[in-house]
C-alpha positions in Angstrom: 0.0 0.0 0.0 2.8 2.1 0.6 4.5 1.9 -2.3 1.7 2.1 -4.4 0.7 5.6 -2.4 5.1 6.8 -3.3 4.4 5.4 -7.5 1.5 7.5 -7.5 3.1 10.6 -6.0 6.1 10.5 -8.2 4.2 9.6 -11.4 2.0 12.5 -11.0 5.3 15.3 -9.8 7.1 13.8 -13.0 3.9 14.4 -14.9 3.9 18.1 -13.4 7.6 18.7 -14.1 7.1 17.1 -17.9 4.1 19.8 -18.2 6.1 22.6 -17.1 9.1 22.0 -19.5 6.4 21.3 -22.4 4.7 24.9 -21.5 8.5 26.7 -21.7 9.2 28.7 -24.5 12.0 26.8 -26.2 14.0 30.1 -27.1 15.0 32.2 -24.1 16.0 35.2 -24.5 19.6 36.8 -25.1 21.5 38.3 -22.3 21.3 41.6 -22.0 24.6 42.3 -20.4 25.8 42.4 -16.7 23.7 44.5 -14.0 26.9 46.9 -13.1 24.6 49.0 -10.5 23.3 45.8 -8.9 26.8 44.1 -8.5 28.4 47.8 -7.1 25.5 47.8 -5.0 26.0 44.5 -3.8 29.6 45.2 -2.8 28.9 47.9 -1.4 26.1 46.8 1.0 27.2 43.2 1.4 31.4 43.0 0.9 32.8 46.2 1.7 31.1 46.2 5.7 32.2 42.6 6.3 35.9 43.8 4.8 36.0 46.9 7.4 34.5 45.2 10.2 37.4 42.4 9.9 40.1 45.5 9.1 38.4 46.5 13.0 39.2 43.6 14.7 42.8 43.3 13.3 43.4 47.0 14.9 41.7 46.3 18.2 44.1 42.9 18.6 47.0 45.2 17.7 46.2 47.8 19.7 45.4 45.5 22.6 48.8 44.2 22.3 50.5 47.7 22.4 51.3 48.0 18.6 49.7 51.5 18.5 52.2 52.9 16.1 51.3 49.8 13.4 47.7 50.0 14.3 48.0 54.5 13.2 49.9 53.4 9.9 47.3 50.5 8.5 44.5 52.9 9.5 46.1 55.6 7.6 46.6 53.1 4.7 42.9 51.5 4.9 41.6 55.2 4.9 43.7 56.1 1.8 42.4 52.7 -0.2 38.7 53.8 0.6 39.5 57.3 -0.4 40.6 55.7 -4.0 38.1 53.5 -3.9 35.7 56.4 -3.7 37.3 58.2 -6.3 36.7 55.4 -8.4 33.3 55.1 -8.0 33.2 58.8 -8.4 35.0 58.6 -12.0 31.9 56.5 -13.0 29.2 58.9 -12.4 31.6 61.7 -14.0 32.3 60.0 -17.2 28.3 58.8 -17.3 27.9 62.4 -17.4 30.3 63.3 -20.5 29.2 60.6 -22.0 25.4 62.0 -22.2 26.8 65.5 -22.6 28.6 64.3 -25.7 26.5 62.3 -27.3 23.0 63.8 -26.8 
């Protein structure tokens, strides 16, 4: 009885899976190209926090162990990278802009 009730559950989910692949179109469409806004927005919401919160905890052990002097120089250096990092994104907007003043 049992595994008359687990043929007839399969039979009819293959069925079901058989009718949804018949009703697919058989052409999808072409890609489009890659979502640049959605992956910089991803970085920047999901990445870049987990990277600075691991950058804090490396300072707090070296500055728990006296290394203040190490601890000053990587912060000065992790504030620098950000800074480029923002100028980066920043050169994106600007040349968006040319771009459309150019070619209007």
């Amino acid at each position: 009885m049992i595994a008359f009730e687990l043929m007839q559950t399969a039979t009819s989910g293959v069925a079901q899976a058989l009718h949804t692949l018949a009703t697919a179109p058989l052409a999808a469409e072409a890609p489009k190209g890659i979502d640049t806004n959605g992956v910089v927005t991803f970085f920047a919401s999901k990445i870049a926090p987990i990277l600075l919160a691991v950058l804090g905890v490396i300072f707090i052990g070296r500055a728990s162990r006296g290394e203040i002097s190490k601890v000053l120089t990587s912060s000065a250096i992790a504030i620098v990278g950000l800074a480029f990092i923002a100028g980066a994104a920043t050169l994106f907007f600007v040349g968006d802009y040319l771009i459309d003043l150019i070619f209007e």
